[in-house]
Each structure stands twice: as C-alpha cells, then as structure tokens.
Backbone as JSON, one array per atom type, in Angstrom:
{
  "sequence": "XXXXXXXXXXXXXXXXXXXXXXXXXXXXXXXXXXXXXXXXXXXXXXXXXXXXXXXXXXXXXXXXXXXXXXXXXXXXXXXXXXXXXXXXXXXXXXXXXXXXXXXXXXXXXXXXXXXXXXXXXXXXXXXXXXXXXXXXXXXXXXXXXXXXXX",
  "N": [[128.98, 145.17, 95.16], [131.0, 143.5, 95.55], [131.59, 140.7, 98.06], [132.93, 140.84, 100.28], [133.27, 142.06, 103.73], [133.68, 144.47, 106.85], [135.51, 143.65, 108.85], [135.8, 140.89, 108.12], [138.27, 138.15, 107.04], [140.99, 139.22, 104.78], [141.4, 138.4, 101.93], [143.22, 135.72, 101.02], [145.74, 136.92, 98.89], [148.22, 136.57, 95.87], [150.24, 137.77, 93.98], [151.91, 139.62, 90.96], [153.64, 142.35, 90.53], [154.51, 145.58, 88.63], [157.49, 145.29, 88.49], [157.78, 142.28, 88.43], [158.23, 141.7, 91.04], [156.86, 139.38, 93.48], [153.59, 139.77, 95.7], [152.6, 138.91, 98.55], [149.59, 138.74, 100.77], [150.46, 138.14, 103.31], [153.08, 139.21, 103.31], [152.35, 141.84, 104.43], [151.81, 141.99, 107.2], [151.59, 143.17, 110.4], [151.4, 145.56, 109.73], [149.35, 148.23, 108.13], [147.06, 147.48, 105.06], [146.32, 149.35, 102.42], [144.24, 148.15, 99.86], [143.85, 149.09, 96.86], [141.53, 149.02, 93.86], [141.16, 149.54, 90.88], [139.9, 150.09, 87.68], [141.17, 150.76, 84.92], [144.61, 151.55, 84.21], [146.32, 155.03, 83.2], [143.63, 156.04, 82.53], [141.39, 159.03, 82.81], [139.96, 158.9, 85.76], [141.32, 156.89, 87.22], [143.51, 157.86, 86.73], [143.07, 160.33, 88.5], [142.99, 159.2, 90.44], [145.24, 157.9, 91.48], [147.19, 159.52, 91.54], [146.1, 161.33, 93.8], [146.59, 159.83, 95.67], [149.13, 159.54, 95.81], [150.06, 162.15, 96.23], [149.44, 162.43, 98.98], [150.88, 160.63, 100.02], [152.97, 160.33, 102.13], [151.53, 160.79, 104.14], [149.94, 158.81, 104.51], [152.42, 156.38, 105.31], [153.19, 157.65, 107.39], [151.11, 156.93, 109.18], [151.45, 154.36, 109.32], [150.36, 152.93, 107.39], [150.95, 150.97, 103.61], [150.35, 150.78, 100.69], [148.67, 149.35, 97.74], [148.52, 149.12, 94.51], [145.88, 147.62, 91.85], [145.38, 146.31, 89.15], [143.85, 144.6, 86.02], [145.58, 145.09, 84.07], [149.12, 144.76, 82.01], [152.14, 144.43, 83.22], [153.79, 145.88, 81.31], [152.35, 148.16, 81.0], [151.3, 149.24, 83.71], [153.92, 149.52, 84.85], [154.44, 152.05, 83.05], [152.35, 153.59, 83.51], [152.84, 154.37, 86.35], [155.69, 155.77, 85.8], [154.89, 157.83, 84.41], [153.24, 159.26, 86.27], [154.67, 159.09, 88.64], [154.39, 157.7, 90.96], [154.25, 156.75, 93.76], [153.87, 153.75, 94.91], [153.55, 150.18, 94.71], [151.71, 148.72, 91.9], [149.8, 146.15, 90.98], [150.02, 144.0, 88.11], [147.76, 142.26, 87.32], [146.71, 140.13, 85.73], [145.36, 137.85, 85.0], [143.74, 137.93, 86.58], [142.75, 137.35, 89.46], [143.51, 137.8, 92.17], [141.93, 139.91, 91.83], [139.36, 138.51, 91.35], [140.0, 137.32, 93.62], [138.91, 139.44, 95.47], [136.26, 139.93, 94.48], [135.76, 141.87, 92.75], [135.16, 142.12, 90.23], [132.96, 142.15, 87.57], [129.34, 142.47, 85.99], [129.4, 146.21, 84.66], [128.31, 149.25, 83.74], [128.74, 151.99, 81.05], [128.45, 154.72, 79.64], [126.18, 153.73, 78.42], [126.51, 151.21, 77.48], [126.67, 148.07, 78.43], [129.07, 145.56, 80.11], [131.9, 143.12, 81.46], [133.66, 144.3, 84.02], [136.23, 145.58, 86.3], [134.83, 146.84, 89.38], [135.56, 150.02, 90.64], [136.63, 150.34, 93.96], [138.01, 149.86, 97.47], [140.34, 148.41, 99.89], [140.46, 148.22, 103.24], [142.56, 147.52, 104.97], [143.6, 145.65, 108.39], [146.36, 145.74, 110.82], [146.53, 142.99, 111.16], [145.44, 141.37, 109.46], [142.71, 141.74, 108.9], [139.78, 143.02, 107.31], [139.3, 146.18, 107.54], [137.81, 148.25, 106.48], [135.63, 148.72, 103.78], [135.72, 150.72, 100.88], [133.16, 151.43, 98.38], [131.93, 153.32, 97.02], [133.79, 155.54, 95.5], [135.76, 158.14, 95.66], [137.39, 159.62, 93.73], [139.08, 162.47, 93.35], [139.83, 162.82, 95.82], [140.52, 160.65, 97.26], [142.47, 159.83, 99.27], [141.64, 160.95, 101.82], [139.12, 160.16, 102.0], [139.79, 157.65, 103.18], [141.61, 158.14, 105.16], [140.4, 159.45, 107.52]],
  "CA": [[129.51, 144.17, 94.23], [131.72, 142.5, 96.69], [130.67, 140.5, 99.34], [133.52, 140.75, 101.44], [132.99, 143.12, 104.16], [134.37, 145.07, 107.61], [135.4, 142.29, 110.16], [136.13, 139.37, 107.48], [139.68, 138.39, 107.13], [140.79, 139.55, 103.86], [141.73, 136.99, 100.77], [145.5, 135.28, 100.94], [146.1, 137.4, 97.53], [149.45, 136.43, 95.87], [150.38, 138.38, 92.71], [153.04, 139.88, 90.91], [153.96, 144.06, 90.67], [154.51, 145.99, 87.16], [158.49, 144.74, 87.67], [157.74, 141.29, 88.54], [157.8, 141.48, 92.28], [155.86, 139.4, 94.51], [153.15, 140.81, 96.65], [151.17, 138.92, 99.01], [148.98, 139.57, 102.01], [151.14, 138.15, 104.55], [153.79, 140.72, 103.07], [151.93, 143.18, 105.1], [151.51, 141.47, 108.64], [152.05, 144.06, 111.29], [150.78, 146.85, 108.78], [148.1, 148.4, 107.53], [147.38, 147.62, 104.02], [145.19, 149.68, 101.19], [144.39, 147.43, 98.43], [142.72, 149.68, 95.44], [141.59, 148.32, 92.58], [140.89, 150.33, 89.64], [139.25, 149.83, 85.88], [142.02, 150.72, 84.17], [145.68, 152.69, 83.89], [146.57, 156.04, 82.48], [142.31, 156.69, 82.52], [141.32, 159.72, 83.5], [139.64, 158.58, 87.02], [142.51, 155.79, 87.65], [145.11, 158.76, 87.43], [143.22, 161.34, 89.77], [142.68, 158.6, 92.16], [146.41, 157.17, 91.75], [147.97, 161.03, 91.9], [145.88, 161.96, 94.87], [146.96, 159.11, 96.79], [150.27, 159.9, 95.92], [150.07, 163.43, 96.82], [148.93, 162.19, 100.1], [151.5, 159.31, 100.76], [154.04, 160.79, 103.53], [150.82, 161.11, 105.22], [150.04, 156.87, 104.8], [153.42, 156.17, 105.75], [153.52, 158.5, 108.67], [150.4, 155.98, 109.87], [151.48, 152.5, 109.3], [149.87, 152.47, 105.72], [151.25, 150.75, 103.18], [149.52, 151.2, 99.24], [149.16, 148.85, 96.28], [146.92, 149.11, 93.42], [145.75, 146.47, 91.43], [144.38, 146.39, 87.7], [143.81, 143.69, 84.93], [146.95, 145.6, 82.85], [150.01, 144.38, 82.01], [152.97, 144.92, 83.78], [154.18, 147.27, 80.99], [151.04, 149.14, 80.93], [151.39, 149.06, 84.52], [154.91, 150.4, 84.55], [154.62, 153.48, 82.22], [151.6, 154.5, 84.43], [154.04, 154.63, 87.61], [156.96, 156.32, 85.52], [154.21, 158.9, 84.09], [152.78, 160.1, 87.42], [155.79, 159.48, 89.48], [153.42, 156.81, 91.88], [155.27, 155.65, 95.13], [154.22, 152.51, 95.43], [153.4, 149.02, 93.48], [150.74, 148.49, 91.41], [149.95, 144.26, 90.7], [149.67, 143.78, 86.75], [146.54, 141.08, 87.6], [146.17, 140.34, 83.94], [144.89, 136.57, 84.95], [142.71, 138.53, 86.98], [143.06, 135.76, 90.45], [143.77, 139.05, 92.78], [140.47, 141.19, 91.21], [137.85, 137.65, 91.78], [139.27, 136.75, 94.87], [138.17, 140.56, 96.24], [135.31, 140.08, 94.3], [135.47, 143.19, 92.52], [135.12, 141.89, 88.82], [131.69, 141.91, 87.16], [129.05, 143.26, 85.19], [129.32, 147.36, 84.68], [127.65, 150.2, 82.47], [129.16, 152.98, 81.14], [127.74, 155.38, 78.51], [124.9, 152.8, 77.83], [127.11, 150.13, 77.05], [127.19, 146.98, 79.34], [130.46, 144.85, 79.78], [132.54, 143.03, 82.7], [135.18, 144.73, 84.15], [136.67, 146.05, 87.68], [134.55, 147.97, 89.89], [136.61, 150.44, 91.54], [136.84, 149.5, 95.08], [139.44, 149.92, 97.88], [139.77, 147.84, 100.93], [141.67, 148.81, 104.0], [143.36, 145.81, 106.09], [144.87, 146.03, 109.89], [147.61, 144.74, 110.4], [146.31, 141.3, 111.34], [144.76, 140.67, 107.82], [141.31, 141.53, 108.73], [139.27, 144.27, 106.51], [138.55, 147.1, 108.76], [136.93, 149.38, 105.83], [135.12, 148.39, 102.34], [134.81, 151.61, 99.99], [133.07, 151.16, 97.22], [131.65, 154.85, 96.54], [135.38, 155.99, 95.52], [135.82, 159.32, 95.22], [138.68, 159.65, 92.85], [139.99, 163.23, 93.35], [139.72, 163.44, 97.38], [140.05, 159.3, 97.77], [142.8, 159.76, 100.42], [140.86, 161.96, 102.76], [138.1, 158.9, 102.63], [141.01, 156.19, 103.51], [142.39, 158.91, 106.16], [139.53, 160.41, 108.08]],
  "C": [[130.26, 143.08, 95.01], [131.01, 142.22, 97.48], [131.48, 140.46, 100.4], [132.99, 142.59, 102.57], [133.78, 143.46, 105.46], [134.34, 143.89, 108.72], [135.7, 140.87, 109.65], [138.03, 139.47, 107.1], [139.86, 138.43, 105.39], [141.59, 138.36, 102.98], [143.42, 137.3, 100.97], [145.64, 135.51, 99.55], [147.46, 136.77, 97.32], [149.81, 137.36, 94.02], [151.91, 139.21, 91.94], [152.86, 141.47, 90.49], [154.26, 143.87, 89.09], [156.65, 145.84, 86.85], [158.79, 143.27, 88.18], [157.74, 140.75, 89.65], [156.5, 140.46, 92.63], [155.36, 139.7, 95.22], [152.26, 139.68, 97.04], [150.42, 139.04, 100.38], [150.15, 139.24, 103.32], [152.58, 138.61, 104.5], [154.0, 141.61, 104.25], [151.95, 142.7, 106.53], [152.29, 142.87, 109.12], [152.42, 145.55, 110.69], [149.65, 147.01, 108.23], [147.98, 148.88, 106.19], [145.67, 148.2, 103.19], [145.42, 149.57, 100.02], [143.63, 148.6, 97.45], [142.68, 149.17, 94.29], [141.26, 149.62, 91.62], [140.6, 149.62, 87.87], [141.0, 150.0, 85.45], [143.82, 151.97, 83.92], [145.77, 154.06, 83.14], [145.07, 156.44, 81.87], [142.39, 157.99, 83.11], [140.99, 159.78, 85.2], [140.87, 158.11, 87.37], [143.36, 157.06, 87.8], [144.91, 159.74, 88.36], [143.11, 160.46, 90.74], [144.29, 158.5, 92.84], [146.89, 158.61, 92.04], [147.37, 161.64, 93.53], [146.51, 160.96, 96.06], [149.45, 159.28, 97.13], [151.24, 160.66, 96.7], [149.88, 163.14, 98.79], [149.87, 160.49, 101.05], [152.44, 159.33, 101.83], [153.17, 160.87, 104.78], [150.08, 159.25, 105.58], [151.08, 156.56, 105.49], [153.24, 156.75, 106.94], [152.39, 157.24, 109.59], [149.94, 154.5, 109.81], [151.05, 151.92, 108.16], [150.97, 151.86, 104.52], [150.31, 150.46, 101.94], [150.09, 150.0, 98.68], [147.52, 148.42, 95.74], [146.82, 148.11, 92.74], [144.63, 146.93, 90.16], [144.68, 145.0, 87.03], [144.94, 143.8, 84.01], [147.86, 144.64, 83.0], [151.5, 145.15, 82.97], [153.78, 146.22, 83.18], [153.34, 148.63, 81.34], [151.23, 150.06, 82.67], [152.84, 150.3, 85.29], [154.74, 151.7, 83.91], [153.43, 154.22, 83.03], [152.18, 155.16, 85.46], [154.76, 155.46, 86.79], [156.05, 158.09, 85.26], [153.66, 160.07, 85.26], [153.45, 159.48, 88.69], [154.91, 158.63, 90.78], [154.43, 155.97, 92.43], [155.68, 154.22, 95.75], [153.78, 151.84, 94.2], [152.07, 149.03, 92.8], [150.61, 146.76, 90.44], [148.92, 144.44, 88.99], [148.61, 141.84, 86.87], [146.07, 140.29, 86.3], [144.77, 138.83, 84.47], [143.42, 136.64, 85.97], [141.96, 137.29, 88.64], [142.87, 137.18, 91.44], [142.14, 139.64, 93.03], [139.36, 139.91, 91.4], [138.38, 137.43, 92.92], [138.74, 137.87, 95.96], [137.21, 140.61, 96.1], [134.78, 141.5, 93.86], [135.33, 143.22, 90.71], [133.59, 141.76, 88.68], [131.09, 142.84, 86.25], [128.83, 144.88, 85.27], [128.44, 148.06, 83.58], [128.15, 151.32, 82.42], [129.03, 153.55, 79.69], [126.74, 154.45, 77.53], [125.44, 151.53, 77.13], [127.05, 149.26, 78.56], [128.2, 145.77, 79.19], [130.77, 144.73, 81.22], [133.6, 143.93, 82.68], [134.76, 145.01, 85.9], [135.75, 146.86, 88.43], [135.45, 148.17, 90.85], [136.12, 150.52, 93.17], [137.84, 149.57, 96.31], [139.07, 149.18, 98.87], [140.89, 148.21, 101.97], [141.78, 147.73, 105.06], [143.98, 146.45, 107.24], [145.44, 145.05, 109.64], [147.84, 143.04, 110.89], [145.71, 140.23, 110.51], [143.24, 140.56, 107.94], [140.71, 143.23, 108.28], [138.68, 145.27, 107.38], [137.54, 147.65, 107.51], [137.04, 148.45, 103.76], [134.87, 149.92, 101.61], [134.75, 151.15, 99.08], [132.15, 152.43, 96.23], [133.09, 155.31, 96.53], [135.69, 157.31, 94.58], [137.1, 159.6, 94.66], [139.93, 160.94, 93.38], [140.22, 163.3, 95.11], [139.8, 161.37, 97.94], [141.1, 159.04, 99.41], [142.21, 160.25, 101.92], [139.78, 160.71, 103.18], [138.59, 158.04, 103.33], [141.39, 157.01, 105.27], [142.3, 159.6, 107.03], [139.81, 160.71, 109.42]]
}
C-alpha cells in the first residue's frame, strides 16, 4: 500500500498526541523511532498489537526505541484506549488524517466483503537519522514486537 520503503528518509510528520502534545520526526533525532499505525482503538487487533508492544517496552527502551502509534481517532478515543490498557507511550489522535497520507497508509480495504477506505495497519521503523530502515506491512498483532525486535 505504501510506497515508502527501506533506505528513503521518512516523512517530516508533525501531529498532535491523545493530550495535545506535539510529536514530530525531528523529536526523535538520535533515536530510533517505531511509527505504527493502526485501523482503529479499543479493536480487538489494535489492542493485541498495542498490549504486546507494551508488554515488550523495557525491552525498546533498553535499545534506543522509542514508540508512537497513530490512528484517525480522537484524542479522547485515543486517551481512554491508553488509560484502558495501561500503554507507555503516545498515540497521535490523526483525525485530519495528514500523519496516515503522508506514510501512505490510508486507502481502499475489505473486510467481511465490505469495501471502504481506511488505515492499513503498517509499522515503520526509523534510525536515528530519519531514514526508514524497516517497512512491515504483514503485522502480526499478537507477536508484533518480536517482528520490530529480531
């Protein structure tokens, strides 16, 4: 779905977090950042992906990682997901959805024989010089840190 790929420098995102924070790429300089996008909050997928990464965040941190997820929600929406499953880091309430086209991760999907735009889920993993080392876009929800962390 995206056309960005491993070796391109990744989009000058600018966006705001679920309590109004600014987040944007040059934030991260002299870190390594994993953007994830996700369909939608408090889903079933979205929360084993967001809980496993969770479960697995002393072990980001320990290697220069730094997390933030990114959906179409609102910042409340956004919020009560974090408070619900206790999630470490930010997640960017994208509503205007600027974030999600300039990754190029918005478009047409199918799901139970219905077709409609929305998010494909997506993660991208940045060094810390703002260029995309790793594109997943097979995202294994319950085991997604282990892919990020090999």
């Amino acid at each position: 779905m995206t056309t960005l790929k491993a070796g391109d420098k990744a989009p000058n995102f600018k966006g705001l977090d679920q309590n109004g924070n600014e987040h944007k790429l040059s934030d991260y300089n002299g870190k390594k950042l994993v953007v994830f996008f996700y369909p939608k909050a408090s889903t079933p997928g979205c929360t084993m992906e967001a809980c496993d990464l969770r479960d697995n965040f002393e072990r980001f941190k320990a290697n220069n990682y730094e997390l933030l997820g990114v959906s179409a929600d609102s910042a409340k929406r956004q919020a009560n997901f974090i408070e619900k499953n206790n999630l470490p880091f930010p997640l960017l309430a994208d509503e205007d959805k600027s974030v999600i086209e300039a990754f190029g991760v918005w478009g047409p999907k199918k799901f139970m024989g219905r077709e409609f735009d929305g998010i494909h889920r997506t993660t991208f993993v940045i060094d810390e010089k703002g260029i995309i080392e790793e594109v997943i876009e097979k995202v294994k929800t319950k085991e997604h840190a282990s892919q990020i962390l090999k």
